[in-house]
Residue frames as qw, qx, qy, qz and C-alpha x, y, z in Angstrom:
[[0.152, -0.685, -0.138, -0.699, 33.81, -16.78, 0.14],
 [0.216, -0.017, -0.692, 0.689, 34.66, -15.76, 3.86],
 [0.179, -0.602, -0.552, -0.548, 30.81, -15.61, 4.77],
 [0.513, -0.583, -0.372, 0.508, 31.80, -14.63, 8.64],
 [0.195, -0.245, 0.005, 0.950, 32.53, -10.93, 6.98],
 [0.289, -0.295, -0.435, -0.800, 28.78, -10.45, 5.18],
 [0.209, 0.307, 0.520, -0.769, 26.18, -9.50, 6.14],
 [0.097, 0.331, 0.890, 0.297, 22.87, -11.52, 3.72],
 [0.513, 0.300, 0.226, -0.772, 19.66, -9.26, 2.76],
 [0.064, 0.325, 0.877, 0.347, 17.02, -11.32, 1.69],
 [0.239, 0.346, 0.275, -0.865, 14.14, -9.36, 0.12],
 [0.070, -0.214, -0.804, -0.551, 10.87, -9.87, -1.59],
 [0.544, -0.193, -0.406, -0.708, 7.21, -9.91, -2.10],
 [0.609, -0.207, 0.458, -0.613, 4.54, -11.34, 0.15],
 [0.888, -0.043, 0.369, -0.270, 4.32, -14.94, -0.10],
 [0.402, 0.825, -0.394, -0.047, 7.80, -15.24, -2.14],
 [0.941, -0.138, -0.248, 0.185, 9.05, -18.13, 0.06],
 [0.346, 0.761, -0.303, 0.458, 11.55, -15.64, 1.31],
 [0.463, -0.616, 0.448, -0.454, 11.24, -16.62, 5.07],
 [0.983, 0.035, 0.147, -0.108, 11.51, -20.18, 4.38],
 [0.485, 0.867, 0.060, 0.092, 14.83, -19.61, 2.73],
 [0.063, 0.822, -0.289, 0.487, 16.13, -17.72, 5.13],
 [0.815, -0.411, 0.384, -0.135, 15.75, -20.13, 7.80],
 [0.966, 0.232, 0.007, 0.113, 17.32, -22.96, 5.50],
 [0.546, 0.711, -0.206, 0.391, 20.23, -20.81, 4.88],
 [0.266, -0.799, 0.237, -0.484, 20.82, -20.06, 8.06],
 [0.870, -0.256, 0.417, 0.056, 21.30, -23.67, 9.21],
 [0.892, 0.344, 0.051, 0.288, 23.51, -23.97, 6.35],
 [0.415, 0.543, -0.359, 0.636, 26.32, -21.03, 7.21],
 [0.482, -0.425, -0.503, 0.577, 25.47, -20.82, 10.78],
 [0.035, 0.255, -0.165, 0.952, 23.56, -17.38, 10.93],
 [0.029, -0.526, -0.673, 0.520, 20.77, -15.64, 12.64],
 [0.229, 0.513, 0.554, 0.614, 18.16, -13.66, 11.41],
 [0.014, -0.320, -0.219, 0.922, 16.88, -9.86, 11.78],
 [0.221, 0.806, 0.469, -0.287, 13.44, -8.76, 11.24],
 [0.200, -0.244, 0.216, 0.924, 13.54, -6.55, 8.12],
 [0.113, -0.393, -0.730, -0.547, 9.82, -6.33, 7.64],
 [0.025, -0.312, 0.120, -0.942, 7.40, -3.52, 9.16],
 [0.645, -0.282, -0.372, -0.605, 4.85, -5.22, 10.22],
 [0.765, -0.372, -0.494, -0.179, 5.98, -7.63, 11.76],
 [0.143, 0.247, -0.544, 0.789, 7.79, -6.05, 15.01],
 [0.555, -0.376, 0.091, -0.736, 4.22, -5.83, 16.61],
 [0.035, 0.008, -0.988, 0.152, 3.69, -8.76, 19.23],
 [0.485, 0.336, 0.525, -0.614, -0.05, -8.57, 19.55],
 [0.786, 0.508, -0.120, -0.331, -0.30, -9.59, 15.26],
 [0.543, -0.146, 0.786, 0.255, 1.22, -13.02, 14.62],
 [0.559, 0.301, 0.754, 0.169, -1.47, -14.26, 12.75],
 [0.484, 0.871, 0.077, -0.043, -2.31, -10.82, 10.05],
 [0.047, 0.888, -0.400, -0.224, 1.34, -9.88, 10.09],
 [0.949, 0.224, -0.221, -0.008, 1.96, -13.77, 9.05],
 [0.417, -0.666, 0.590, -0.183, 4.89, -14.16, 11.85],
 [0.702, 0.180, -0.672, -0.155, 7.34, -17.32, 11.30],
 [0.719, -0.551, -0.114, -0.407, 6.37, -19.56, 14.25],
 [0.822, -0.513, 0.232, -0.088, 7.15, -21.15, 17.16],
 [0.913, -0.007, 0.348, 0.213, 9.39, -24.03, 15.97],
 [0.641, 0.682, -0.012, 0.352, 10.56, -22.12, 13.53],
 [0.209, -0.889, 0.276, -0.301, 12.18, -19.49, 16.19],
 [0.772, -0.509, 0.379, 0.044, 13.65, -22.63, 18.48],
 [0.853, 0.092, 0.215, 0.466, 15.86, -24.29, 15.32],
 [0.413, 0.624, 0.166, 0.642, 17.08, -20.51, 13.86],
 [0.250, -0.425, -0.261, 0.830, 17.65, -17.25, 16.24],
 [0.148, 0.695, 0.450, 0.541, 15.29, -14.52, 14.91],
 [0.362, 0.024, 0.030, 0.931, 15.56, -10.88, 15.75],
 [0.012, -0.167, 0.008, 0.986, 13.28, -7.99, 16.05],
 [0.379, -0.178, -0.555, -0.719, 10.21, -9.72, 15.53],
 [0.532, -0.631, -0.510, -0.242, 6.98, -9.51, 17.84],
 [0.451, -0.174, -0.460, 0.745, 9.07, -7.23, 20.58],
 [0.045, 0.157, 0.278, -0.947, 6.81, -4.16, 20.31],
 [0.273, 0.530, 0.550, -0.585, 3.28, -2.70, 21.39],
 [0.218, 0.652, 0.524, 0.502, 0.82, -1.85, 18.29],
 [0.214, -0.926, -0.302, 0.076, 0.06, 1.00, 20.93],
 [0.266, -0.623, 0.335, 0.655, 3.95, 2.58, 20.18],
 [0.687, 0.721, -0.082, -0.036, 5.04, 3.76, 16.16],
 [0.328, -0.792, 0.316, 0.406, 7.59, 3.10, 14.72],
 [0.401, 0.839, -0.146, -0.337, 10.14, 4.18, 12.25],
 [0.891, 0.415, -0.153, 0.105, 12.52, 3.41, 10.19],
 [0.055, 0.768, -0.461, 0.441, 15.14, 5.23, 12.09],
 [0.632, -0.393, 0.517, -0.423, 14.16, 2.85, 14.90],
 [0.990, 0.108, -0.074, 0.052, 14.39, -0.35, 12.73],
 [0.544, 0.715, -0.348, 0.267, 17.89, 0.93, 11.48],
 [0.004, -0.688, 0.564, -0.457, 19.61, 1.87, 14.84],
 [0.806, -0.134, 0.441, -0.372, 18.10, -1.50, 16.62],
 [0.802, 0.553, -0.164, -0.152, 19.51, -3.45, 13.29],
 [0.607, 0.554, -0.399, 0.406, 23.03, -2.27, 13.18],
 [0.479, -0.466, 0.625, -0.405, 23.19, -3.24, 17.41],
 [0.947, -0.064, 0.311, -0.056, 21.77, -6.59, 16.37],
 [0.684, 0.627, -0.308, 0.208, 24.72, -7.17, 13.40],
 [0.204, 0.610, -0.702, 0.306, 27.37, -6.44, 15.55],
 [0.735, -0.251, 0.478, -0.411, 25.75, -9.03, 18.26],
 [0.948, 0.177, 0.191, -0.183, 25.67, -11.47, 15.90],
 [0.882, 0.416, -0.151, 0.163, 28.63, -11.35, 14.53],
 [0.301, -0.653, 0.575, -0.391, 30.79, -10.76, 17.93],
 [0.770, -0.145, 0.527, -0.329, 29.34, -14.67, 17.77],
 [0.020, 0.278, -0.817, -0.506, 31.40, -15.47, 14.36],
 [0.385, 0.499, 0.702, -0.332, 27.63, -15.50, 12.91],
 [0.206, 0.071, 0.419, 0.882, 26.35, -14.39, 10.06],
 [0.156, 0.375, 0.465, -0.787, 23.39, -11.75, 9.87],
 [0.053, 0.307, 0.748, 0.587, 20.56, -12.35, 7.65],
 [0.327, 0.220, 0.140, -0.908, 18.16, -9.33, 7.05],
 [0.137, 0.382, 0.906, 0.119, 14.68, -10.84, 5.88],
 [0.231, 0.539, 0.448, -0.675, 11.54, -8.75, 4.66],
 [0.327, 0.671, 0.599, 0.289, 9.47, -7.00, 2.45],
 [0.074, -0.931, -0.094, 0.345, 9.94, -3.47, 3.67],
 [0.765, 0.435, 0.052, 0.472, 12.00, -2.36, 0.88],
 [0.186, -0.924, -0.028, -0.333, 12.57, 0.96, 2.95],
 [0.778, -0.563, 0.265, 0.087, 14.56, -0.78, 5.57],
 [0.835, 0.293, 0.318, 0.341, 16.87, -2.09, 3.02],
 [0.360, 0.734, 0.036, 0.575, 17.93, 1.41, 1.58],
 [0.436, -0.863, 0.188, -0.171, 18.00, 2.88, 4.89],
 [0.741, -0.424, 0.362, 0.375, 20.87, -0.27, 5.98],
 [0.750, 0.354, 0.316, 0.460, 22.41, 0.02, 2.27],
 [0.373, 0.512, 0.220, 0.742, 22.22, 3.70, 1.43],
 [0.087, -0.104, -0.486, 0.863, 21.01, 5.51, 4.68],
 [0.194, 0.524, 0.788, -0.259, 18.08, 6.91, 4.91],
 [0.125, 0.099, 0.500, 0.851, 16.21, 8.37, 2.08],
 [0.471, 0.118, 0.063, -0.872, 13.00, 10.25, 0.75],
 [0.582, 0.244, 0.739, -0.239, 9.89, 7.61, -0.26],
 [0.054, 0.203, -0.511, -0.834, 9.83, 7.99, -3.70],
 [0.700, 0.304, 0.023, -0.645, 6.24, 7.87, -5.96],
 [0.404, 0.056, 0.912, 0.037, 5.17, 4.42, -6.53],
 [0.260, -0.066, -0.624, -0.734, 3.30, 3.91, -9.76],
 [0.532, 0.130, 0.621, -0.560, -0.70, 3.32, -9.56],
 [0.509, 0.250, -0.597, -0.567, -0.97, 1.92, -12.92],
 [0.336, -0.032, -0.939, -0.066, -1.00, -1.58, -11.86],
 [0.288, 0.209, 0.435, -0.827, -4.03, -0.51, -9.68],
 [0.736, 0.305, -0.015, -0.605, -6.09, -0.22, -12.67],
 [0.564, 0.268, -0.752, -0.211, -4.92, -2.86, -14.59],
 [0.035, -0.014, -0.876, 0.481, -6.27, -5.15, -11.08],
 [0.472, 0.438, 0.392, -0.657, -9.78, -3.24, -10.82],
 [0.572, 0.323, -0.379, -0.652, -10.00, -3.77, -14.80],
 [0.230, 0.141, -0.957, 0.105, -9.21, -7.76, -14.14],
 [0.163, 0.166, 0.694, -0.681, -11.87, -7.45, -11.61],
 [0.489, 0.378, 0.295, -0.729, -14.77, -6.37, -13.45],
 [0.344, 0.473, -0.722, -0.370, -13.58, -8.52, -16.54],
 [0.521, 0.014, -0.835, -0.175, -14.10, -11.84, -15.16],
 [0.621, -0.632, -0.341, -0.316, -16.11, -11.12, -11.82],
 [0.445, -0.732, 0.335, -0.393, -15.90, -10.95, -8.24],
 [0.677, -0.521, 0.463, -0.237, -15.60, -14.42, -7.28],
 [0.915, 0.155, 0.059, 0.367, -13.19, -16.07, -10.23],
 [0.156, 0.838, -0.328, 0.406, -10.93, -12.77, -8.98],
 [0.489, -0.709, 0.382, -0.333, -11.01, -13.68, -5.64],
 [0.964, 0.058, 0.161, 0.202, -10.12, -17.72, -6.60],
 [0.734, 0.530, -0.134, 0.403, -7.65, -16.13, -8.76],
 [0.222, -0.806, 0.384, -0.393, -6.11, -13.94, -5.82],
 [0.790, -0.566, 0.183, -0.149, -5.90, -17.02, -3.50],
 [0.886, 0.341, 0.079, 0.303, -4.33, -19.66, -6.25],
 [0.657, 0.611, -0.238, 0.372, -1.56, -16.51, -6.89],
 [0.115, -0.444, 0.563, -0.688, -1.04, -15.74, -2.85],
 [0.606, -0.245, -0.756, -0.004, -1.88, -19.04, -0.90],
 [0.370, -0.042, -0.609, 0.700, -0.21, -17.32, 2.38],
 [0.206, -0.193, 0.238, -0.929, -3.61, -14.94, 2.79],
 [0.628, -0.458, -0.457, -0.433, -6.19, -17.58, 3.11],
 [0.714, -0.270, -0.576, 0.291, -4.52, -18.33, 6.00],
 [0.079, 0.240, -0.203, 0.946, -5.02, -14.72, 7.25],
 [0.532, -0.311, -0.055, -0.786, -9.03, -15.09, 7.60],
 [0.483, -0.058, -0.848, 0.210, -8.69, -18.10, 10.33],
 [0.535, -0.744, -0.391, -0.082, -10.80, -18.11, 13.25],
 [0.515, -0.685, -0.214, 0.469, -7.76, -16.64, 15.45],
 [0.260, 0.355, 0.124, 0.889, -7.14, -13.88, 13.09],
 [0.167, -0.639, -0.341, -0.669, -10.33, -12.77, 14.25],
 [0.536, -0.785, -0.303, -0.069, -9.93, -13.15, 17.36],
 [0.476, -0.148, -0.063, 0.864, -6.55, -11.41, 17.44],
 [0.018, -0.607, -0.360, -0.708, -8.56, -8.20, 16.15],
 [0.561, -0.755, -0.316, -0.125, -11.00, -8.44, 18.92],
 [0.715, -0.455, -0.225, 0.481, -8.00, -7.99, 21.25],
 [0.401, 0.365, 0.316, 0.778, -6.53, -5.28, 19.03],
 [0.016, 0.598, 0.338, 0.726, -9.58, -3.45, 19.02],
 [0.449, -0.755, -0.425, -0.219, -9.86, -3.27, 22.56],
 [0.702, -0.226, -0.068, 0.672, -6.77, -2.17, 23.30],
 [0.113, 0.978, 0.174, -0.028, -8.63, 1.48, 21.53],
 [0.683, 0.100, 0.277, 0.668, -5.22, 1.78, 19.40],
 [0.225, 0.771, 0.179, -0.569, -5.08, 5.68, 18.17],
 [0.636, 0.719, 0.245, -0.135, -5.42, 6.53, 14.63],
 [0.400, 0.824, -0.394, -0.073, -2.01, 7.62, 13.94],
 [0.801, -0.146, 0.576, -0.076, -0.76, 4.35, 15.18],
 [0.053, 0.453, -0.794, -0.402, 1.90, 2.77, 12.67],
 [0.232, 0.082, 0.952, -0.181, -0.03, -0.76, 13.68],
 [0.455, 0.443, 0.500, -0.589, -3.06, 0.41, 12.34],
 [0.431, 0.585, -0.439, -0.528, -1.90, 0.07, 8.55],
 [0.096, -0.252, 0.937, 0.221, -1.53, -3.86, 9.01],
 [0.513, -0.054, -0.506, -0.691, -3.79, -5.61, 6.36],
 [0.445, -0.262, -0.816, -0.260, -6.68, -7.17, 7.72],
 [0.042, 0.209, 0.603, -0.769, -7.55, -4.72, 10.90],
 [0.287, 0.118, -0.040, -0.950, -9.65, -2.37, 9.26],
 [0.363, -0.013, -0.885, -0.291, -11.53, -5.91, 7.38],
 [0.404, -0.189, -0.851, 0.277, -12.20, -7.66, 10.41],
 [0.152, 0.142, 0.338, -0.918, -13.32, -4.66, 12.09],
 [0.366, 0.156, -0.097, -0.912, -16.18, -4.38, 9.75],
 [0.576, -0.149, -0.773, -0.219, -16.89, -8.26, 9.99],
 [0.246, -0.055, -0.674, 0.694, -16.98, -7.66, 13.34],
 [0.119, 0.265, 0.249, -0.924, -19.23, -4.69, 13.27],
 [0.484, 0.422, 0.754, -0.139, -21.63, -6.48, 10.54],
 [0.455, 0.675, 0.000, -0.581, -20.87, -4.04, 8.17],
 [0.586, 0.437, -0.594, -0.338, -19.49, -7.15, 5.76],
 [0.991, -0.107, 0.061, -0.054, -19.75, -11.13, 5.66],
 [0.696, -0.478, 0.501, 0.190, -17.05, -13.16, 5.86],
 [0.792, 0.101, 0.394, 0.455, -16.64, -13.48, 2.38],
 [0.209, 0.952, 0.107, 0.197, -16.80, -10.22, 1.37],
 [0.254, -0.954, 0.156, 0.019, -13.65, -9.40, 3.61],
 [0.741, -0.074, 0.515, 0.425, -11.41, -12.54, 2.17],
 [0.807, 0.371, 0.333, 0.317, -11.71, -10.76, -0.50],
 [0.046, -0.981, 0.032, -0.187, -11.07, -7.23, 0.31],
 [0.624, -0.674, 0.339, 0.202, -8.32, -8.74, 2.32],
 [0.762, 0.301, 0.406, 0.405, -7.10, -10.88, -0.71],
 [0.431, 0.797, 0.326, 0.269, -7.00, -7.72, -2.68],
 [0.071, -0.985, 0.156, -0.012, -5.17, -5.56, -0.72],
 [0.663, -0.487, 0.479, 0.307, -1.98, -8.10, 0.15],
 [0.710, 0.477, 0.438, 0.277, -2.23, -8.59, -3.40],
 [0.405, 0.788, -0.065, 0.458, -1.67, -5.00, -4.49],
 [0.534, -0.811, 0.229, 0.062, 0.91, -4.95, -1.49],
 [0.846, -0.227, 0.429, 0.219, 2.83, -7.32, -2.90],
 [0.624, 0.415, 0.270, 0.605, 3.13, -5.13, -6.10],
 [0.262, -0.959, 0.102, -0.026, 4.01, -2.11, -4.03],
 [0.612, -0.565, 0.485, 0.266, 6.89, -4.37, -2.75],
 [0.660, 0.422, 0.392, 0.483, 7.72, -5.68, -6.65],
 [0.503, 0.798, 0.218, 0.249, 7.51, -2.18, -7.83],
 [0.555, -0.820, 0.132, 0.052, 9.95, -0.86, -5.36],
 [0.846, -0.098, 0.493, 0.180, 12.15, -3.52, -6.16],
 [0.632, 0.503, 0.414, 0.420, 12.40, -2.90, -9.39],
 [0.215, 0.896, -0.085, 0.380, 12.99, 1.00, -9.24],
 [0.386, -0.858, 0.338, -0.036, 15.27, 0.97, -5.76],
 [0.655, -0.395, 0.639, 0.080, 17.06, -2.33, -5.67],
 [0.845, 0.533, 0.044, 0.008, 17.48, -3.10, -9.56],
 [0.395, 0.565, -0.708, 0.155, 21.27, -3.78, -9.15],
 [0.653, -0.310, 0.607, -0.330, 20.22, -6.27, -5.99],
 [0.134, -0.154, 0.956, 0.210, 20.70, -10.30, -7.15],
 [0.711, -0.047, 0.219, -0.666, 17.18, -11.80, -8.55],
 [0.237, 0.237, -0.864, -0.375, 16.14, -14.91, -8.10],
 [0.629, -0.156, -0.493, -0.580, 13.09, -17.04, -8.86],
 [0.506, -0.423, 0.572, -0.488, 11.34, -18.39, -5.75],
 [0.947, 0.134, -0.081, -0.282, 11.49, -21.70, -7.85],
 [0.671, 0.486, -0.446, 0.338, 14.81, -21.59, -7.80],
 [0.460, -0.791, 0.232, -0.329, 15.38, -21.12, -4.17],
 [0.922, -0.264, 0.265, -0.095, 16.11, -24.71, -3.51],
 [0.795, 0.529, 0.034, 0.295, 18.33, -25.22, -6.09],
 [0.230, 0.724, -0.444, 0.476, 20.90, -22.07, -5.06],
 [0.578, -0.645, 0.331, -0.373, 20.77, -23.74, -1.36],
 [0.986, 0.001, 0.091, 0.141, 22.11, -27.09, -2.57],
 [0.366, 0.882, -0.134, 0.266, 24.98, -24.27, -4.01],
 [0.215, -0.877, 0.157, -0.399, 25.85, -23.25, -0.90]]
């Protein structure tokens, strides 16, 4: 396979091992990667928008990720036309271009142009809140952590104190930035109107039913896309 003429989308769920992956691969065909995940374009949210770090950035090239203000929106148009500049960059450099994310939007937009949002089911909503009241608050929240490790590591001392900075920066309301999980939280740990555990779990809860936003997507937009188990990751990389 001549992999100097593709162009790799890797997509999934929150905490799906997909960025981990992506890096590996990348040292393994010689590419570079492109931000394909809404959140995390904002430089002022590393630590809520779960940013791959430091080290990670110096052994891989990464794209499109912590270049813009929470205090600008943007769209998808703007991911797209910023994308398909970085592609041809990269691969003017006999590179290959690996799209990473969760935004499943972004995806359709490079694949199929750009399209209406379609209606996302809210069943699995209830079937969460019924879980909830079934076996309690705080063998939900255990169970939340156990199936998404990657959000305890959202309610760290410098989450909060990335907020604080956030909040004084007096973001407005229609602000894209203002939809990433754990502002609204913190705010209100902040403001005393919840403890600290009260907002792990609120936080827990929402990345959770984020993460089956991104599944359900998946499944209705991208159901001719390759799946494969994030158990199996390792395994296809020995493939390659």
């Amino acid at each position: 396979m001549d992999l100097k003429s593709k162009i790799i989308l890797v997509s999934g769920p929150t905490a799906s091992g997909k960025s981990s992956f992506a890096i590996q691969l990348a040292k393994k065909i010689n590419g570079e990667i492109i931000n394909a995940d809404s959140m995390q374009v904002y430089k002022e949210l590393k630590i809520l928008t779960v940013r791959p770090k430091i080290k990670e950035y110096k052994n891989v090239k990464h794209h499109l990720y912590g270049f813009l203000s929470v205090k600008k929106n943007f769209s998808v148009g703007s991911w797209l036309k910023l994308t398909l500049q970085k592609i041809k960059e990269i691969k003017k450099k006999n590179k290959v271009p690996i799209l990473v994310g969760g935004t499943g939007l972004y995806f359709k937009a490079l694949t199929e142009g750009l399209v209406k949002i379609p209606n996302i089911p809210i069943k699995y909503r209830n079937k969460i809140r019924t879980l909830q009241k079934t076996i309690g608050q705080k063998k939900f929240f255990n169970k939340l952590i156990k199936l998404d490790p990657l959000v305890k590591n959202k309610i760290k001392k410098g989450a909060i104190e990335e907020v604080k900075k956030f909040l004084k920066l007096k973001i407005k309301k229609d602000r894209t930035s203002n939809k990433v999980i754990g502002i609204n939280e913190i705010r209100d740990f902040l403001e005393k109107k919840s403890n600290l555990n009260e907002i792990k779990e609120r936080i827990s809860i929402k990345t959770r039913q984020y993460a089956k936003r991104q599944s359900t997507w998946a499944r209705g937009q991208m159901s001719d896309w390759q799946k494969i188990n994030p158990k199996d990751l390792s395994k296809l990389l020995k493939k390659i």
